[in-house]
C-alpha positions in Angstrom: -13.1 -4.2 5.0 -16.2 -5.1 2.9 -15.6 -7.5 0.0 -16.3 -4.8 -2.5 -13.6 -3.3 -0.9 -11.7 -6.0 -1.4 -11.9 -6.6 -5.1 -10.8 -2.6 -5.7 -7.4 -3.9 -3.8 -7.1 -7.0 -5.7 -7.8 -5.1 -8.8 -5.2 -2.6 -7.8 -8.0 0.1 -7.9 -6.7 1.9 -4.9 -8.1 5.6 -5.1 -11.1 5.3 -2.7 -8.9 3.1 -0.3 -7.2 5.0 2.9 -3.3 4.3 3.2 -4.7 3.5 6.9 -7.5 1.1 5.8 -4.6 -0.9 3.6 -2.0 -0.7 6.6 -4.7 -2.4 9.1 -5.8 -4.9 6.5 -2.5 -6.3 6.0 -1.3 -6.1 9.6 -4.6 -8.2 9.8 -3.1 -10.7 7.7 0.0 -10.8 10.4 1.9 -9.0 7.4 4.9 -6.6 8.4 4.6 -3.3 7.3 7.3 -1.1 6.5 7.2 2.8 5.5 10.8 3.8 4.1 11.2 7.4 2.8 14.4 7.8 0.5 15.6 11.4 -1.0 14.5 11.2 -4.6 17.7 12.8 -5.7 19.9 9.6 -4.2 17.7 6.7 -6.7 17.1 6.9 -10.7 13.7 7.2 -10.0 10.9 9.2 -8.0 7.8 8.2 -6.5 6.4 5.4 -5.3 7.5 1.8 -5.3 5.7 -0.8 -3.7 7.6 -4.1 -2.6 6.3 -7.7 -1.3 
């Protein structure tokens, strides 16, 4: 990932970003990555949350 790149993520300026270029960078950083998928109708909310 260039450091351009870089600063978009940091900046949390994600729309010219793949989900697969963000997966491999933090698996690069031995980070675990986990994909859960809940039914929108079971949580107060819908979309997407993001934990760390």
């Amino acid at each position: 990932m260039t450091q351009p790149k870089v600063s978009q993520v940091r900046r949390y300026k994600l729309q010219s970003i793949s989900l697969e270029r963000l997966i491999q960078a933090l698996v690069s950083l031995d980070q675990h990555v986990e994909i859960v998928v809940h039914p929108a109708r079971n949580t107060h909310t819908h979309g997407i949350t993001v934990t760390a």
